[in-house]
DRENPA-3360 file (N, C-alpha, C; in nm, 2 decimals, always signed):
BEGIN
1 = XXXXXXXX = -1.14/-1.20/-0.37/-1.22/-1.15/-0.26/-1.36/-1.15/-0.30 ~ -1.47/-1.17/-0.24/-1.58/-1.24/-0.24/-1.64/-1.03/-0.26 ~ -1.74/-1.03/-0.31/-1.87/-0.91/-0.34/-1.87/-0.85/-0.24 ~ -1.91/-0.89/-0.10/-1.97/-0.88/+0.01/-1.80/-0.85/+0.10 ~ -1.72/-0.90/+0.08/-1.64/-0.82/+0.16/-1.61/-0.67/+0.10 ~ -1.59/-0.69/-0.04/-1.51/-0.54/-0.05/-1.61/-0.42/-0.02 ~ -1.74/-0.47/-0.02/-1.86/-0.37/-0.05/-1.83/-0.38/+0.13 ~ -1.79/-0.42/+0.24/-1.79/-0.43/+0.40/-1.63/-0.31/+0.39;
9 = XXXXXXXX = -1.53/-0.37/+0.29/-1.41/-0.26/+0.32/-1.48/-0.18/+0.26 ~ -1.57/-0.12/+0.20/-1.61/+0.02/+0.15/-1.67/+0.14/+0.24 ~ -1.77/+0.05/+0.36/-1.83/+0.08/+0.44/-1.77/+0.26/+0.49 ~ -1.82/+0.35/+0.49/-1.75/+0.48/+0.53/-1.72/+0.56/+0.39 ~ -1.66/+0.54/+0.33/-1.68/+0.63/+0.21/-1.82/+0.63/+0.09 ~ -1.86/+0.75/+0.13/-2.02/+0.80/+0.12/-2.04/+0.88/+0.00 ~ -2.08/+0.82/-0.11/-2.10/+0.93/-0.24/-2.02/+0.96/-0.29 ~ -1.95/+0.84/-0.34/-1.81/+0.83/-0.44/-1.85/+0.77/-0.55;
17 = XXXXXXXX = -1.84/+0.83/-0.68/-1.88/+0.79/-0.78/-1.72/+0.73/-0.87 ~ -1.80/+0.58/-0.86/-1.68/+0.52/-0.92/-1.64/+0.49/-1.07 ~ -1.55/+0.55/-1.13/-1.54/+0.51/-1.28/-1.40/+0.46/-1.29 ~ -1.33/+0.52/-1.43/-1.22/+0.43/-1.46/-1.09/+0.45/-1.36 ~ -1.13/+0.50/-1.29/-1.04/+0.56/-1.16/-1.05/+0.41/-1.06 ~ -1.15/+0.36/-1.09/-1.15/+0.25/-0.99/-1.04/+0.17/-1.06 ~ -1.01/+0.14/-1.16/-0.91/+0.01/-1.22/-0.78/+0.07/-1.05 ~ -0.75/-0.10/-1.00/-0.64/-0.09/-0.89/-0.52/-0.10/-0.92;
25 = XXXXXXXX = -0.40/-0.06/-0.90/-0.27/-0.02/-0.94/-0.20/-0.15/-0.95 ~ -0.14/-0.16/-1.03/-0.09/-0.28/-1.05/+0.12/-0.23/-1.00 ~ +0.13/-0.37/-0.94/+0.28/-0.37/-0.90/+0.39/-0.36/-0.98 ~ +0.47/-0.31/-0.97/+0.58/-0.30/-1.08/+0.72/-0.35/-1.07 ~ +0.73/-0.51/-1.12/+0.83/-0.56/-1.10/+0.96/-0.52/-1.10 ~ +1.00/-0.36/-1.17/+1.13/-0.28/-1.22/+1.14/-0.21/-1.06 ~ +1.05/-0.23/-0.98/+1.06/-0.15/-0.86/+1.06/-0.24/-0.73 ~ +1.02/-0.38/-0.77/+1.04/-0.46/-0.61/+1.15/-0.55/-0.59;
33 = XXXXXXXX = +1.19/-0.54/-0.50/+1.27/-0.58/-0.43/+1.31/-0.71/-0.47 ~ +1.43/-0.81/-0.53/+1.39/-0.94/-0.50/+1.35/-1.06/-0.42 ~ +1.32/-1.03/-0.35/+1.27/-1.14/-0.30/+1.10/-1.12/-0.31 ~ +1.11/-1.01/-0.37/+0.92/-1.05/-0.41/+0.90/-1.05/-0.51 ~ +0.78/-1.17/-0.53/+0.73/-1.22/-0.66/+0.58/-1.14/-0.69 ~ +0.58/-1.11/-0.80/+0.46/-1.03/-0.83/+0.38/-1.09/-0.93 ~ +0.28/-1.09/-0.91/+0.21/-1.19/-1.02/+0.20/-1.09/-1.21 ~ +0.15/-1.20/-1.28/+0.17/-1.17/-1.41/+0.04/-1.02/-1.44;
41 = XXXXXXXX = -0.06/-1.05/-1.41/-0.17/-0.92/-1.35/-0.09/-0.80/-1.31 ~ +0.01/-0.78/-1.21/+0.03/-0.69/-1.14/-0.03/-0.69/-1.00 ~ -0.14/-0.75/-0.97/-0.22/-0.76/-0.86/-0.22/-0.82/-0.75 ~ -0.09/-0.94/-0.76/-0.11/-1.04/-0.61/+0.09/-1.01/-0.59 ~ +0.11/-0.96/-0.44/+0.22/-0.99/-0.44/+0.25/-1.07/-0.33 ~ +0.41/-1.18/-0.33/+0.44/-1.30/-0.21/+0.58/-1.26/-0.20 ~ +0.65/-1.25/-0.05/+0.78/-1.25/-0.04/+0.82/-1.37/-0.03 ~ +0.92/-1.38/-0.12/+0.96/-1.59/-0.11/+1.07/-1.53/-0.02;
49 = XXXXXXXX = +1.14/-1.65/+0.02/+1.26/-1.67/+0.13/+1.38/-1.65/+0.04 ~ +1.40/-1.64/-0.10/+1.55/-1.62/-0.17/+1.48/-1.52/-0.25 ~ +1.60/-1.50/-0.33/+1.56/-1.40/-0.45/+1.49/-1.42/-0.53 ~ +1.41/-1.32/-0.65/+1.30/-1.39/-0.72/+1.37/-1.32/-0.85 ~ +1.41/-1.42/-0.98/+1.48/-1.36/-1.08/+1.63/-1.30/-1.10 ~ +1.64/-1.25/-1.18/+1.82/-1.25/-1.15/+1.82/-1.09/-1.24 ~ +1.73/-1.02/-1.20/+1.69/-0.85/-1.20/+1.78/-0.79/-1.16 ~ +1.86/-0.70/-1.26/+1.98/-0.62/-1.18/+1.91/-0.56/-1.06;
57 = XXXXXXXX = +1.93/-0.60/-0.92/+1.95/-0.51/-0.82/+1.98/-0.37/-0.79 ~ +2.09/-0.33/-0.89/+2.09/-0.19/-0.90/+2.02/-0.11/-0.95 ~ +1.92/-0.14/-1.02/+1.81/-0.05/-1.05/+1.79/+0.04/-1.01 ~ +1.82/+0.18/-1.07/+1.75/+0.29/-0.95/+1.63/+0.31/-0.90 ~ +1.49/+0.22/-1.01/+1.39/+0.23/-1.00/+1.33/+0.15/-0.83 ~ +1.43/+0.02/-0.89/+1.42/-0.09/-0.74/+1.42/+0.01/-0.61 ~ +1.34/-0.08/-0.52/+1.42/-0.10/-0.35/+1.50/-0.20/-0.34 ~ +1.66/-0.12/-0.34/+1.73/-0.25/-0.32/+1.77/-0.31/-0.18;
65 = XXXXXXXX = +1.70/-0.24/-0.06/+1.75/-0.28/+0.04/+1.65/-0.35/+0.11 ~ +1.51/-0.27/+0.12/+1.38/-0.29/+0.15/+1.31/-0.38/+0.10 ~ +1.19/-0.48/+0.15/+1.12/-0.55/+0.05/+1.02/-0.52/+0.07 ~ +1.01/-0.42/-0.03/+0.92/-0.31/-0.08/+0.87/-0.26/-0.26 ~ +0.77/-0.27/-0.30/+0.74/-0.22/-0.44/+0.67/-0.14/-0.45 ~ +0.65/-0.08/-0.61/+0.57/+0.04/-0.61/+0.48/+0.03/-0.72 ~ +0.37/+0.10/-0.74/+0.29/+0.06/-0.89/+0.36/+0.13/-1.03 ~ +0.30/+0.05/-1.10/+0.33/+0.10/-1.24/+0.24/+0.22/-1.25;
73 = XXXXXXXX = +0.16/+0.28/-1.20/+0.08/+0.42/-1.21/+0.11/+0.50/-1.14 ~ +0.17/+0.54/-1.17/+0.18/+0.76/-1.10/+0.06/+0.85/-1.07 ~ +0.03/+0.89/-1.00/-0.08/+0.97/-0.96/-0.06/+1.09/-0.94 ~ -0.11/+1.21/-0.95/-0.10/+1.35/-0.95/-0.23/+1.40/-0.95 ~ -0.32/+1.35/-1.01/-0.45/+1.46/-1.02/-0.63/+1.35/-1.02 ~ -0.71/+1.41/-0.96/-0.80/+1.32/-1.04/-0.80/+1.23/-0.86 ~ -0.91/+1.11/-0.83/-0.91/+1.03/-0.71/-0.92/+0.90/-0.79 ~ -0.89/+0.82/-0.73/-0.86/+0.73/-0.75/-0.89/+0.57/-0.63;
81 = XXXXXXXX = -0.89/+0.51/-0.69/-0.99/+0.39/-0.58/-0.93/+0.27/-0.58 ~ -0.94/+0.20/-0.47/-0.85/+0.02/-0.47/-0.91/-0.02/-0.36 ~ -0.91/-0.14/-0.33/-0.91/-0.24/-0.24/-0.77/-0.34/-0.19 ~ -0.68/-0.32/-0.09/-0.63/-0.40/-0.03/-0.65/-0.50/+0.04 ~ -0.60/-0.64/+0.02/-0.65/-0.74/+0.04/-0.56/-0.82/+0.12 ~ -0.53/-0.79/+0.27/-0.40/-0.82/+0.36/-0.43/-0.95/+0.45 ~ -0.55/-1.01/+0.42/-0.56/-1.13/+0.54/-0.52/-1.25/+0.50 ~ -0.40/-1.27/+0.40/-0.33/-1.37/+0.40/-0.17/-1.31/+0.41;
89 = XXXXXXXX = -0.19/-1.21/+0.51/-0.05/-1.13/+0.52/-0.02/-1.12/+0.66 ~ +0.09/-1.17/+0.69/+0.07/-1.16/+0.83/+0.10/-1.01/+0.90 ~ +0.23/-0.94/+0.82/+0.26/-0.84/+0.87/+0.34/-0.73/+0.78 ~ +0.25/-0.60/+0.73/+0.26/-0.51/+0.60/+0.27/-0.41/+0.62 ~ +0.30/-0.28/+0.53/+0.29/-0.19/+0.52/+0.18/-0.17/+0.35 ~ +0.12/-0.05/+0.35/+0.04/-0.05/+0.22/-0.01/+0.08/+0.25 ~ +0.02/+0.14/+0.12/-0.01/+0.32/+0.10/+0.05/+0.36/-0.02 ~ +0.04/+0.47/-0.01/+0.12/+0.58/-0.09/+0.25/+0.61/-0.11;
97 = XXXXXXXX = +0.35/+0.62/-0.13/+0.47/+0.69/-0.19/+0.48/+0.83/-0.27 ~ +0.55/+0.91/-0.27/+0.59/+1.00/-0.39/+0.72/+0.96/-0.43 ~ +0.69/+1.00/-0.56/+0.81/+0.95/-0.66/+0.94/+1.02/-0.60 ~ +0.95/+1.08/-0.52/+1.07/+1.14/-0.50/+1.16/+1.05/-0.36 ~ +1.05/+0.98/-0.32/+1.09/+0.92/-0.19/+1.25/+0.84/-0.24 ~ +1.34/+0.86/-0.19/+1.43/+0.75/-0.19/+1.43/+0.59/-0.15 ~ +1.49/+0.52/-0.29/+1.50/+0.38/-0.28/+1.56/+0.25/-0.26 ~ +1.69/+0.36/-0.28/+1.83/+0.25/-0.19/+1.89/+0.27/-0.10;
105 = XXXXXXXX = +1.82/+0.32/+0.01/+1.86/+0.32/+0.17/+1.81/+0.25/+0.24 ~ +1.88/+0.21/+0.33/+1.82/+0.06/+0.43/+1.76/+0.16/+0.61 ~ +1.77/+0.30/+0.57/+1.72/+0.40/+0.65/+1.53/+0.40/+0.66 ~ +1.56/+0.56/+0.72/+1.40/+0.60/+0.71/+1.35/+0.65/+0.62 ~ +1.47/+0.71/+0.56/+1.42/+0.78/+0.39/+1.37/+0.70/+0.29 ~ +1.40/+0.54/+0.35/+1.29/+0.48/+0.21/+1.18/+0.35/+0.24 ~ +1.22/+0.41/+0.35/+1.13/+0.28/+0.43/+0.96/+0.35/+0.46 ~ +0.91/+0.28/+0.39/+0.74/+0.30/+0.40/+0.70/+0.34/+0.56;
113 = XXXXXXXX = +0.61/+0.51/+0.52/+0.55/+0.55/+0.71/+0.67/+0.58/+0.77 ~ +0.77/+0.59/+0.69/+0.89/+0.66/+0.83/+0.97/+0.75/+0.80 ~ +0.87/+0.84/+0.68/+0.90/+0.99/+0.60/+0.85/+1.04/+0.56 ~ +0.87/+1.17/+0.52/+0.74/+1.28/+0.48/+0.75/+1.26/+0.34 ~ +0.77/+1.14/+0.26/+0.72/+1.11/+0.16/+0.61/+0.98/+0.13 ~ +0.62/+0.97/+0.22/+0.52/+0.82/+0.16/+0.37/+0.78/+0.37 ~ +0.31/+0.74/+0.31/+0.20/+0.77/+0.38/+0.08/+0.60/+0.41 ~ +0.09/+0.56/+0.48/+0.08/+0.41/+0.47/+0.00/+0.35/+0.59;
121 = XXXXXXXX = -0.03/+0.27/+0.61/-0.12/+0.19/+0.69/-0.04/+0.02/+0.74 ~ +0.01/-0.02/+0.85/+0.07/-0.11/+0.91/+0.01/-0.24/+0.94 ~ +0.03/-0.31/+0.92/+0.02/-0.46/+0.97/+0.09/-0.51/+1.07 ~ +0.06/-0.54/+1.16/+0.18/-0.58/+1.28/+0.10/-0.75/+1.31 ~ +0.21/-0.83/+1.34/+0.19/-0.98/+1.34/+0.11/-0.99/+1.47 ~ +0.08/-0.87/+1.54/+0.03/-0.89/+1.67/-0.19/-0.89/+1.60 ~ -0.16/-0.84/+1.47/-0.35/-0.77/+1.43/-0.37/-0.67/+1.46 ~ -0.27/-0.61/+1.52/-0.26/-0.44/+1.55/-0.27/-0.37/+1.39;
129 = XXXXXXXX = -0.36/-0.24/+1.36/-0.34/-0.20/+1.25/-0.30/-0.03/+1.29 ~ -0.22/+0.02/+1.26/-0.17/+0.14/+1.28/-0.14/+0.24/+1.15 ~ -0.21/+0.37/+1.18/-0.16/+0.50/+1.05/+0.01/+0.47/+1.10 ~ +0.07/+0.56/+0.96/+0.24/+0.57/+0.99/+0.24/+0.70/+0.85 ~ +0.29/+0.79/+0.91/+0.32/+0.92/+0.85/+0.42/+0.96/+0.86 ~ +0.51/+0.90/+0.89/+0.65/+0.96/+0.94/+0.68/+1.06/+1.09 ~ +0.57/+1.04/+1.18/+0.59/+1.06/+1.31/+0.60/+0.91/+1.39 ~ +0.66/+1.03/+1.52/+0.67/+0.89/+1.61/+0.59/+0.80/+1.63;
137 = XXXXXXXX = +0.66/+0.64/+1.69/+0.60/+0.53/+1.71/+0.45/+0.55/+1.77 ~ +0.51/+0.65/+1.90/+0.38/+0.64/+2.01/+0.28/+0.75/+1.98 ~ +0.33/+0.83/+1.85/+0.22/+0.91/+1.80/+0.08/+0.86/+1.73 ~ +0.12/+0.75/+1.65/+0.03/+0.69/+1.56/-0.08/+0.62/+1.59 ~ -0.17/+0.62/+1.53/-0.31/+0.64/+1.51/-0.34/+0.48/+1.51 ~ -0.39/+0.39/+1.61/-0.42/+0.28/+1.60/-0.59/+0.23/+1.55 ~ -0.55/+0.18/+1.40/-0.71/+0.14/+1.36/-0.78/-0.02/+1.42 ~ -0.90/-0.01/+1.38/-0.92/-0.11/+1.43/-0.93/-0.26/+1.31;
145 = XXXXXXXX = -0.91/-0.39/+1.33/-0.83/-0.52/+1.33/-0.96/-0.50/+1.21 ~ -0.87/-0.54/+1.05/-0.96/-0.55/+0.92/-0.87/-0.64/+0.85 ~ -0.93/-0.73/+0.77/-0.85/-0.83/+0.67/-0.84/-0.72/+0.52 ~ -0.95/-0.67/+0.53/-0.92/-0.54/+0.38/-0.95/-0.40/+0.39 ~ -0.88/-0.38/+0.33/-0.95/-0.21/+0.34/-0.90/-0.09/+0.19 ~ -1.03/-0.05/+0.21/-1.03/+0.04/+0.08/-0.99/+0.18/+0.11 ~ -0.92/+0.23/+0.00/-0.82/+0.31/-0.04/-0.88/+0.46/-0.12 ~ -0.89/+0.55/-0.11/-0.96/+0.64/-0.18/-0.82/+0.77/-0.14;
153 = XXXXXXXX = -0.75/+0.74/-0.27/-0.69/+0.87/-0.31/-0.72/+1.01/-0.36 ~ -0.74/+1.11/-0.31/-0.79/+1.27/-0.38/-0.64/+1.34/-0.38 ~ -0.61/+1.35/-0.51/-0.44/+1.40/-0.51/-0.51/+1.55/-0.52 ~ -0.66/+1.60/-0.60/-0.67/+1.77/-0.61/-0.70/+1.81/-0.44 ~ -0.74/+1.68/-0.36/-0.80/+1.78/-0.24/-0.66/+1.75/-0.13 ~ -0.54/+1.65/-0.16/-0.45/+1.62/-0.11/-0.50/+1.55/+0.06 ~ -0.53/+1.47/-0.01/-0.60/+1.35/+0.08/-0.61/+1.21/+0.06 ~ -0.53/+1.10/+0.15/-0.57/+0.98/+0.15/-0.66/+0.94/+0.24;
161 = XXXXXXXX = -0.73/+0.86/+0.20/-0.88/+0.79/+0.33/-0.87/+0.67/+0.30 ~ -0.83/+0.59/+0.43/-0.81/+0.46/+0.42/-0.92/+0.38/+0.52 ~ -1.04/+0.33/+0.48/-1.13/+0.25/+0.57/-1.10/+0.09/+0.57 ~ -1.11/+0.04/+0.70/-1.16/-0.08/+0.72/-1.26/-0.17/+0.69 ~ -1.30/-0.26/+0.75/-1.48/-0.36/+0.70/-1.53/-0.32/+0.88 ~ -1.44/-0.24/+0.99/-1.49/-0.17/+1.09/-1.47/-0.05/+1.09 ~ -1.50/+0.02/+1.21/-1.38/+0.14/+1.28/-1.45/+0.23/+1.18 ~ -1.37/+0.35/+1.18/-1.39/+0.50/+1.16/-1.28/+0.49/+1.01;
169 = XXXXXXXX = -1.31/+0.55/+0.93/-1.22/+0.64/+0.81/-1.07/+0.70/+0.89 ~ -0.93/+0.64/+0.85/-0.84/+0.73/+0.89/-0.81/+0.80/+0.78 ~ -0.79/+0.95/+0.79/-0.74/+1.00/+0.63/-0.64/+1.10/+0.65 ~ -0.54/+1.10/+0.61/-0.38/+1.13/+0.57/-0.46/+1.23/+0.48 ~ -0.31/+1.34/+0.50/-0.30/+1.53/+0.47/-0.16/+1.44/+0.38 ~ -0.21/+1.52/+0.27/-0.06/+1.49/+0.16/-0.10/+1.57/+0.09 ~ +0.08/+1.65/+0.03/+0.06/+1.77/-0.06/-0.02/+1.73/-0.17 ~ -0.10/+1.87/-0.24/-0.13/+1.86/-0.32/-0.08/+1.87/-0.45;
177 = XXXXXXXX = -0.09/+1.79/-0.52/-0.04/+1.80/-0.68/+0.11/+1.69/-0.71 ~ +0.16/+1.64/-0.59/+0.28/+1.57/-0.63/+0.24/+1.47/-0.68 ~ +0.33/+1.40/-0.70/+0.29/+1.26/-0.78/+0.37/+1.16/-0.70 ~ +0.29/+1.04/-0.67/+0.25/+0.93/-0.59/+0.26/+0.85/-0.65 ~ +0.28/+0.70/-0.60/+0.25/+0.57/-0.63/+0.15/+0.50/-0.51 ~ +0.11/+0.41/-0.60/+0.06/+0.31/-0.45/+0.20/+0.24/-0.39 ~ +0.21/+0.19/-0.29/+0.31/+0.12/-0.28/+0.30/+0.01/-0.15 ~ +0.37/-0.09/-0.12/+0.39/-0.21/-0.06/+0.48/-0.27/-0.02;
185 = XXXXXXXX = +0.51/-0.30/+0.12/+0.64/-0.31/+0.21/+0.56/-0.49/+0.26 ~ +0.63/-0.58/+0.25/+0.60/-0.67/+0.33/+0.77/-0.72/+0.45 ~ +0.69/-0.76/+0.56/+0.77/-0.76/+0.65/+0.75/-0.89/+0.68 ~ +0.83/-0.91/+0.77/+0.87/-1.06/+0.85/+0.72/-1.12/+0.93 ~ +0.74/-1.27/+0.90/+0.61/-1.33/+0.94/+0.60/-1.48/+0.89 ~ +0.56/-1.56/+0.89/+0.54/-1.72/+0.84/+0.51/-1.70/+0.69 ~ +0.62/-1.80/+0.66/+0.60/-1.79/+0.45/+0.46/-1.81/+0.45 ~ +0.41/-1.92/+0.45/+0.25/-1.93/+0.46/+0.13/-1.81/+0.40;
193 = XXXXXXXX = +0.20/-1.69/+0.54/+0.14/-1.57/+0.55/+0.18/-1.42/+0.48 ~ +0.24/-1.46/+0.38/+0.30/-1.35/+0.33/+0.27/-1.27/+0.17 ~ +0.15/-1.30/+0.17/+0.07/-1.21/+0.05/-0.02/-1.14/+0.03 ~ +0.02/-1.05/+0.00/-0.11/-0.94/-0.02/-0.16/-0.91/-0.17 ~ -0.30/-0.90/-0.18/-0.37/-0.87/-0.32/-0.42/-0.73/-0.31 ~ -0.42/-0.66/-0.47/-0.52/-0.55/-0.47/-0.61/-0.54/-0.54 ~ -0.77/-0.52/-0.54/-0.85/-0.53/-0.62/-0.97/-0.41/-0.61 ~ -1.01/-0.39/-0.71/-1.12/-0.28/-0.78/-1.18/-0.25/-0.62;
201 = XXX = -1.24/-0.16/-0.61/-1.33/-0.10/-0.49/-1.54/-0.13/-0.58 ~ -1.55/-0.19/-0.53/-1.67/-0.22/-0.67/-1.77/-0.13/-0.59 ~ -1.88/-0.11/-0.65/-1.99/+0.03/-0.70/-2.12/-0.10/-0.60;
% end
């Protein structure tokens, strides 16, 4: 992603002093799904059309129903910073989790934005971008149409704030002190279109 975009996804978060908090969460292959491939980084992930590796599936750590992953970093204390990088995605979920969220139900208990554990931002194949907190469909918060957007986690003040490269700051109420992952749902759309990157929020 080019200087000049992520410094446009930054746009809205005002007097954030960025340090080693900015390094972005890398993906954790013990937790995705097969059919997604994660790169060697941790940083770029693609849903292929079959399975990727021959990973016990029962993993408790996995989603084994969902194609869904979660980072190798746990979060609890401290803020923390990323850049999501969804314009070669046609249609996503991307946020937060707590570690406690459940991971092998093909329900709402593990499905990203559709529980009071995990807290996320939508992609819809239409360019619609929507909050998802685990309220209703027709409740949620429609943002306006961004290829990236930065991520500014406060686990002490129990707040996510998720900006666009337009639009207004949407920021999510999450308990304070649990512990979190970043996490990543990709959904149905043209292989073509099906990767998302995350990278540093730069200064």
């Amino acid at each position: 992603m080019a200087a000049a975009d992520v410094d446009d996804a930054a746009a809205g978060i005002d007097d954030v002093a960025l340090d080693d908090a900015n390094a972005p969460p890398t993906m954790d292959p013990n937790t995705a799904h097969l059919q997604l491939k994660i790169s060697e980084d941790g940083l770029t992930v693609t849903r292929m059309n079959n399975p990727e590796g021959n990973a016990p599936q029962e993993d408790p750590r996995r989603f084994s129903h969902l194609i869904q992953v979660a980072s190798r970093e746990m979060y609890s204390t401290g803020s923390h910073y990323w850049v999501v990088d969804v314009s070669s995605c046609a249609s996503c979920r991307f946020g937060i989790c707590s570690e406690s969220m459940i991971r092998n139900s093909t329900t709402h208990e593990s499905r990203l934005g559709e529980n009071d554990k995990s807290w996320c931002i939508e992609k819809r194949k239409t360019g619609e971008y929507v909050a998802c907190d685990g309220k209703e469909k027709k409740d949620r918060n429609k943002l306006v149409d961004s290829g990236q957007f930065a991520l500014l986690l406060d686990c002490d003040e129990g707040k996510l704030t998720c900006v666009g490269k337009r639009g207004q700051p949407y920021v999510f109420n999450i308990p304070k002190g649990i512990r979190v992952r970043a996490a990543l749902a990709i959904l149905d759309g043209p292989l073509a279109r099906k990767t998302v990157r995350f990278c540093p929020l730069l200064p």
